[in-house]
C-alpha positions in Angstrom: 89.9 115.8 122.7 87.8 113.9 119.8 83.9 114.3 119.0 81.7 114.9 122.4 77.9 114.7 122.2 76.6 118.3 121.1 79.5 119.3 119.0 79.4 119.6 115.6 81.8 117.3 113.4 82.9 121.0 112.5 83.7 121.9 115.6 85.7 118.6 116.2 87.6 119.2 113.5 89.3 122.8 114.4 89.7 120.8 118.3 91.6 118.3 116.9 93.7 119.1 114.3 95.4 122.4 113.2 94.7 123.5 109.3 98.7 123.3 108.7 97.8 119.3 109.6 94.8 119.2 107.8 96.5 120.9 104.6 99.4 119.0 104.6 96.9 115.3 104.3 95.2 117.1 101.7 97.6 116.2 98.2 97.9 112.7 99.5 93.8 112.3 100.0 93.3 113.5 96.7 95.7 111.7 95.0 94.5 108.7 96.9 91.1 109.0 95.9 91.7 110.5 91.8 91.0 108.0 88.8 88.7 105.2 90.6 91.0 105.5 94.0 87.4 106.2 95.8 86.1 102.9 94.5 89.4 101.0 95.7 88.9 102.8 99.2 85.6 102.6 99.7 85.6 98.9 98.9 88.0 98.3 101.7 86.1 99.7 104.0 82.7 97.5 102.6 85.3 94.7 103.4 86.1 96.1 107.0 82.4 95.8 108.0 82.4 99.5 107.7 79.8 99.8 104.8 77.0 101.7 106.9 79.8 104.3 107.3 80.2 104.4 103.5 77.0 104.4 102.4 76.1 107.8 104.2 79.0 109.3 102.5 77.6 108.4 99.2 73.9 108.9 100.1 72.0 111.5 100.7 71.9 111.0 104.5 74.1 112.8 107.0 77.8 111.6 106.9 78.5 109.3 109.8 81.7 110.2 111.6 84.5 107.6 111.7 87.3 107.2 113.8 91.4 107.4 113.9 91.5 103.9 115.2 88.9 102.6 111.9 90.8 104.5 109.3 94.2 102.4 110.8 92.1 99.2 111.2 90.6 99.7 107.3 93.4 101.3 104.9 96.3 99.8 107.4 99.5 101.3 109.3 101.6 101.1 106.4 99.0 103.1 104.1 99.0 105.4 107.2 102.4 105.6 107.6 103.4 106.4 103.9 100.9 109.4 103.6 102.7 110.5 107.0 106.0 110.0 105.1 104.4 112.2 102.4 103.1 114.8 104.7 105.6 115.3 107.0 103.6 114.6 110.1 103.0 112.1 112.9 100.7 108.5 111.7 98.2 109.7 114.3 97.8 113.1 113.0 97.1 111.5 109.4 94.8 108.6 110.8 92.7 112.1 112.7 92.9 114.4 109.6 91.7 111.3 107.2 88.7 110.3 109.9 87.9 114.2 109.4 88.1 114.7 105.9 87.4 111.2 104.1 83.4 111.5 104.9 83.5 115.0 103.7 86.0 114.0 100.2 83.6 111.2 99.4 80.3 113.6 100.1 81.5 115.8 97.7 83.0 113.2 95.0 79.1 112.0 94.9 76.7 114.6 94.9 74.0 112.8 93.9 74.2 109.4 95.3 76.3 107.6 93.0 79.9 106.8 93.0 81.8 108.7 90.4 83.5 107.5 86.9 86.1 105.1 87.4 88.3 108.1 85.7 86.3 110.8 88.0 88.7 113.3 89.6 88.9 113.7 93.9 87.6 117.3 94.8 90.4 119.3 95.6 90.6 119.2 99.1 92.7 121.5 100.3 89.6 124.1 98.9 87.2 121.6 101.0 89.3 122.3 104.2 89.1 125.8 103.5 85.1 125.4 103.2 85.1 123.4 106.1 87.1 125.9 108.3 84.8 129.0 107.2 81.3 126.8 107.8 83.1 126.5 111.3 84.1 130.0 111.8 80.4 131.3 111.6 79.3 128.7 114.1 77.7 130.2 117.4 80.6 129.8 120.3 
């Protein structure tokens, strides 16, 4: 179903993809982003004309959304394809579940504006989703 004007990127993410998808991207999103990974991804998608996107994920502004079809575009179907391998699920479940949980992996990784230590550590995700799901849960209906 995707993001619709007047949802909350909270809500679009329990529509679109179960927690059992969500948890099973969240190992490979972590390890993809631990000891400078964020800088490596974050450049690509600076390269990919997506730096807007990146820079509200590191800023102090609200996180812009991004799309399944940008995450393919900027980290590539083979990147895609080998955390699917990991996971255990369908590409387009991973490219979802990354365009979900990327924005809110970098927000936490810089706090206060800055990009991390080279060496710096990816939040653990898995504990993010489960923050995610409960701000979600006490969302009027």
């Amino acid at each position: 179903m995707g993001y619709r004007p007047g949802m909350s990127i909270l809500d679009s993410l329990t529509d679109n993809l179960d927690a059992e998808h969500l948890g099973k991207v969240a190992g490979p999103l972590q390890d993809m982003l631990s000891n400078g990974g964020v800088h490596a991804v974050l450049d690509k998608f600076h390269a990919g004309g997506l730096g807007d996107k990146v820079q509200s994920w590191v800023g102090m502004a609200k996180n812009l959304p991004i799309s399944a079809d940008q995450i393919n575009s900027v980290l590539g179907n083979d990147t895609v394809k080998s955390i699917a391998a990991k996971a255990g699920i369908p590409a387009d479940k991973v490219a979802s579940a990354l365009a979900q949980l990327l924005p809110h992996a970098v927000d936490k990784m810089t706090p206060d504006g800055k990009l991390p230590a080279k060496d710096a550590k990816a939040p653990d995700v898995a504990d993010l989703i489960k923050n995610m799901q409960a701000a979600t849960a006490l969302l009027p209906k």
